[in-house]
Steps between C-alpha positions, in 0.01 A plus 500: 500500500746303308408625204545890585860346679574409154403780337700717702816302389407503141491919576853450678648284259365712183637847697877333568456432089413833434786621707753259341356576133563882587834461615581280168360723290703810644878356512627684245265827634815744605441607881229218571488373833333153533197404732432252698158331616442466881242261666306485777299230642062594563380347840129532606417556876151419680305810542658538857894489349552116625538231367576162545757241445332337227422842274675523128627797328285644214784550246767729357480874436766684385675762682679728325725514196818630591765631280854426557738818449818301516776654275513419112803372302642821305537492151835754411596672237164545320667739268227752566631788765104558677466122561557556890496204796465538866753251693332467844162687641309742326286560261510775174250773600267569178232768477197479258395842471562532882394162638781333654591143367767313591688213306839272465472491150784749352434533114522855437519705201442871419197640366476786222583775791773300611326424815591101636198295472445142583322239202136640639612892462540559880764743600802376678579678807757651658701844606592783228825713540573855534651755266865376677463135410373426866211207561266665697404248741154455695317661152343276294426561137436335159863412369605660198790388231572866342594438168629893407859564428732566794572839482872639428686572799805749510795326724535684811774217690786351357688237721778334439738223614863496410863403534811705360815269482735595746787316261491735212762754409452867565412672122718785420536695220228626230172658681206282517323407143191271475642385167852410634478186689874591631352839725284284698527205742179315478117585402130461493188615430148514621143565277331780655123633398362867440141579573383383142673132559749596247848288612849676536806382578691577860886424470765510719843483440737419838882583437734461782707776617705412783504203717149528688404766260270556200306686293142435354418687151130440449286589169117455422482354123879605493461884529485722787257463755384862541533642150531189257356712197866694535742287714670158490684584858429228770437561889791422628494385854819358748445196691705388784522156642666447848715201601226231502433607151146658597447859371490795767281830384545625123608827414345650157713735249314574233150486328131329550626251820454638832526303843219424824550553797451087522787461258311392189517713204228726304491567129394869473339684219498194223298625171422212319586534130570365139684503207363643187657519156394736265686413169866430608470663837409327838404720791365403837202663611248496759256198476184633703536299736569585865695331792522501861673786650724336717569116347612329846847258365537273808877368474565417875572163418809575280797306634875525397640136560728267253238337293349569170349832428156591388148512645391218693122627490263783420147607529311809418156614561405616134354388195320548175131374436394144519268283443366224705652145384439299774314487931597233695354463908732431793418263781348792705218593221712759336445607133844548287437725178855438302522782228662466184737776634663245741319678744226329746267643732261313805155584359285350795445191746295216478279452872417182638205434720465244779207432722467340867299173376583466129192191519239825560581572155209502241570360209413766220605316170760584230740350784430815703328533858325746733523562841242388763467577849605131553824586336575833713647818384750472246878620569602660238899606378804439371676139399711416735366664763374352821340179401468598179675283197710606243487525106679355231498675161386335162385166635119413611391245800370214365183310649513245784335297440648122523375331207589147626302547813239618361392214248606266825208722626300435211501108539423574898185709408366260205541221765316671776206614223480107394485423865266736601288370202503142627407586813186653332466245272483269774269655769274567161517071477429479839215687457364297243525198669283610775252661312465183303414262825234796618 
């Protein structure tokens, strides 16, 4: 009997070595989660299940091999915008040619198709958008980096942010003249975009009239807005501030500017064009392009107080084609696309998957696993939702594994095989002996 006790710790003792080699050899494995060996003692009953006071156990076997899915240390700033780590529970759901697979590891790359793929070629996960921009939650499909040229987009909103100062002297005398710096008050201008992404020039000229009063000239690439192949005459439009220096409702008087009912203004009938010179003469002309009908210029936020003049900010919705430059990922999975335009666009969401018993978990290689009925039905949505974790862009989870308990580990399990060794060694002396005085 001794000797099969023995054996059974020479089977222990090799098993926690395997374990600890394993975890050794996979420190520097991205997304590894290290194991641990579990023991159990073997006890032999009498044929009737008693026994008696004086019975010995028949060994070790071991129990399971557990893995521990504590959280990783995160390496940051990777320099590589697919290297993706999950802070907290989850796991990256993978699918290899449909079979679900499910890992920690978060070195991604595209593949020829731009389609995000992990080191073994499995296809990352997650939820696609709509034609708006919208991620279409609860729909899971291969993401997809789509490396085509954002198309050109003609600007349909204009908004700006602005202060007039209240201190300035009313401007009398000569009418207003872009060129002569003494007809106008203050100015600024805005890009706009035609269909074709070609960029013009909105500009607005603000001179003050009376006390709470003044006019806005405005001019697209400095000619008139609805005939600039013939015309170099500006919308003109009044503005009116009241005592708190915030403007009340705008009154238009002349060409291209017309007014909402909300108060915010609307470029009508722009043609986009350009100059052409033929020999000595320059001519505007129609470029081809086209432009929204009705240009929304939101300017509700125009105040009339004493301090500096100019626009404080401005936005608009247009722009000409670009080409993707850079993604970055959010902590809730989401997939920037920055455009060489300036422009960026949400191009999907990463999905994390968590289960009931994460132990159940069968280990598939590659750092990946499958689910088992052990583990129960896997949960599957965004980060940061419900107990889900979040993720942090360029930066990968590094392995768990504790390298100084491990080789402490080492030393326990060489000790236990030499001991388990003597202890054959011994009974196999014993044996000798006896067989010897026969």
């Amino acid at each position: 009997m001794s000797f099969n006790i023995g054996l059974s710790g020479l089977y222990a003792a090799n098993k926690s070595l395997d374990v600890a080699g394993n975890n050794i050899a996979n420190v520097a494995t991205v997304g590894f989660k290290a194991s641990r060996a579990e023991f159990a003692d073997q006890y032999a009953q009498s044929i009737r299940g008693t026994s008696g006071g004086t019975d010995v156990g028949s060994g070790v076997s071991t129990a399971a091999v557990t893995q521990q899915f504590t959280q990783g240390s995160l390496t940051t700033g990777t320099g590589r915008d697919l290297d993706l780590a999950i802070n907290g529970n989850g796991f990256f759901l993978l699918s290899n040619n449909g079979e679900k697979l499910y890992t920690r590891a978060g070195n991604f790359h595209t593949d020829s198709s731009g389609n995000i793929i992990d080191t073994n070629g499995n296809n990352l996960q997650g939820y696609g958008v709509d034609a708006n921009g919208n991620v279409m939650t609860g729909v899971l499909t291969n993401l997809k980096v789509d490396t085509s040229n954002m198309a050109p987009k003609a600007t349909t909103t204009i908004s700006i942010k602005s202060n007039l100062d209240s201190s300035k002297a009313v401007v009398t005398g000569a009418a207003f003249d872009p060129a002569d710096t003494t007809t106008y008050t203050s100015t600024y201008s805005t890009p706009i975009y035609d269909s074709q992404g070609n960029e013009h020039t909105l500009s607005q000229y603000f001179r003050k009239t009376d006390t709470n009063d003044w006019t806005m000239y405005s001019l697209i690439d400095g000619r008139s807005i609805t005939d600039p192949a013939n015309s170099t005459t500006p919308a003109a439009t009044e503005l009116t501030f009241d005592a708190s220096g915030n403007m009340v409702t705008p009154t238009v008087t002349s060409g291209g500017v017309s007014v909402n009912a909300d108060g915010t203004f609307s470029i009508d009938g722009w043609v986009p064009a350009q100059s052409k010179t033929v020999g000595s003469t320059t001519t505007w002309v129609a470029n081809g392009a086209g432009a929204s009908a009705k240009m929304k210029l939101d300017m509700l936020a125009t105040t009339q107080t004493n301090a500096a003049g100019g626009a404080i900010s401005k936005s608009q919705d247009g722009n000409y084609t670009g080409q993707i430059s850079a993604m970055n990922v959010d902590s809730s999975g989401n997939l920037f696309a920055t455009y060489t335009n300036g422009q960026s666009k949400v191009i999907g969401q990463v999905a994390l998957t968590t289960f009931a018993n994460v132990q159940g978990l069968a280990p598939a290689g590659g750092t990946m696993w499958r689910e088992t009925y052990a583990s129960g039905i896997p949960v599957t949505g965004s980060p940061e939702s419900g107990t889900l974790g979040s993720i942090t862009g360029s930066a990968l989870e590094e392995s768990n594994v504790d390298l100084t308990g491990e080789l402490v580990q080492l030393i326990k399990a060489q000790s236990n095989y030499q001991a388990n060794a003597k202890t054959i060694s011994t009974e196999s002396t014993i044996l000798q002996t006896t067989i010897q005085m026969t």
